[in-house]
C-alpha positions in Angstrom: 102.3 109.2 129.5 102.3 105.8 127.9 104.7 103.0 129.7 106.1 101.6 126.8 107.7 105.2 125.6 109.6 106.0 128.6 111.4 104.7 131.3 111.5 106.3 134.8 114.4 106.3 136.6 114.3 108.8 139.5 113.7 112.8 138.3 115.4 111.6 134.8 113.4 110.1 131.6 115.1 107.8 129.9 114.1 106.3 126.5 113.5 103.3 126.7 112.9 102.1 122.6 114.7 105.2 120.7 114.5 103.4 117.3 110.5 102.7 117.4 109.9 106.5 119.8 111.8 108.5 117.0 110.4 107.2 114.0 107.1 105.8 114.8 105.1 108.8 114.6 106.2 110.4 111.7 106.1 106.5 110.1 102.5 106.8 110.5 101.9 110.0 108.8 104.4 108.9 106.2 102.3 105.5 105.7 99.1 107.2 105.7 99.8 110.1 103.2 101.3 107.3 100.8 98.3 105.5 101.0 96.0 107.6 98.6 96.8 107.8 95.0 96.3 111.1 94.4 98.6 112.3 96.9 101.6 109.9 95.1 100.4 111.2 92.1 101.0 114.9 93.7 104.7 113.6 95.1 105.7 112.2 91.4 104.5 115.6 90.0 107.2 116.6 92.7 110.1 115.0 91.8 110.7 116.8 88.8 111.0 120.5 89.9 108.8 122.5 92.5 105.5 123.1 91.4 103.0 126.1 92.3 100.1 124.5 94.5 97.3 126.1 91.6 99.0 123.6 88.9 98.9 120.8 91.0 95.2 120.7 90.6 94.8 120.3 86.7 95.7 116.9 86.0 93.5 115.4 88.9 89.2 115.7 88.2 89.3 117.6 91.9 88.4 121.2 93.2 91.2 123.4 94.0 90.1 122.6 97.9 90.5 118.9 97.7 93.8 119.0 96.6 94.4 121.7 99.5 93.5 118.9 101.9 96.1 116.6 100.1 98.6 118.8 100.3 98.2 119.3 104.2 98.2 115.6 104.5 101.6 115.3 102.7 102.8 118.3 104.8 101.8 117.0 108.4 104.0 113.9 107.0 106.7 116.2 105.8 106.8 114.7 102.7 106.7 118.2 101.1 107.8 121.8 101.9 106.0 124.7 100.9 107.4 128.2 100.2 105.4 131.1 99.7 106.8 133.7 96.5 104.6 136.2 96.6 101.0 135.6 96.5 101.9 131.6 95.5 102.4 128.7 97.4 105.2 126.7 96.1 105.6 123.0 96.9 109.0 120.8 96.8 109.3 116.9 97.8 111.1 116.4 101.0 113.6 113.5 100.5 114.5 112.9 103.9 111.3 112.0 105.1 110.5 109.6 102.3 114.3 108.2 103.1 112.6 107.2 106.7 110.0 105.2 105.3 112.7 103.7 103.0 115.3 102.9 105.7 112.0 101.5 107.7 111.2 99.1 104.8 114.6 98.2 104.1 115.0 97.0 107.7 112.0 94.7 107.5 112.6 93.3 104.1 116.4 92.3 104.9 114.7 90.7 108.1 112.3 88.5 106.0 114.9 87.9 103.2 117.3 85.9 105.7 114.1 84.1 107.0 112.8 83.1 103.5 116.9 82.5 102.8 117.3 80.0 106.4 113.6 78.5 105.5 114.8 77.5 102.0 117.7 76.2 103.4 116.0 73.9 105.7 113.4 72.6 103.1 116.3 72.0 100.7 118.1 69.4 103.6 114.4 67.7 104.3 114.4 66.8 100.6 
């Protein structure tokens, strides 16, 4: 086990970073199923209604297959749940794992806006 996820204190674990342990991993898959277009193409289809997997396919130049493979990608990253009517696969968008990557970004920028804010600041009283 890695020594910068858990703390040892006699027969107890103990996490040690809870904030960077519970979100990291799922940050990751997040980040990386984002990164393609065709998959945020897939997740704006989304956010209108649920969509059958077979219609997801027509407005992308792909096989039925690759857009398969996107699909898994967005569900390892929960980004999308799938529900089966029949013999079709319906897909929804997931909200609360695209909140996570939200509330991650929103920490960081706030961060960096009250640097940029103090460093402003202190260029303004040099002048």
């Amino acid at each position: 086990m890695d020594s910068t996820k858990w703390l040892t204190v006699g027969l107890a674990r103990v996490r040690f970073n809870q904030m960077v342990e519970s979100s990291a991993y799922d940050l990751d898959l997040i980040f990386h199923a984002l990164s393609d277009p065709t998959r945020r193409a897939i997740l704006k289809t989304l956010t209108r209604h649920e969509r059958p997997i077979t219609s997801l396919a027509k407005p992308f130049e792909i096989s039925l297959a690759a857009v398969s493979k996107h699909v898994q990608v967005l569900e390892r990253a929960r980004l999308v749940h799938r529900t089966r009517r029949g013999s079709y696969s319906y897909l929804s968008l997931n909200g609360k794992a695209m909140g996570t990557a939200g509330h991650w970004i929103e920490h960081y920028r706030a961060i960096w806006e009250e640097r940029l804010e103090n460093l402003a600041q202190l260029l303004e009283k040099k002048e």
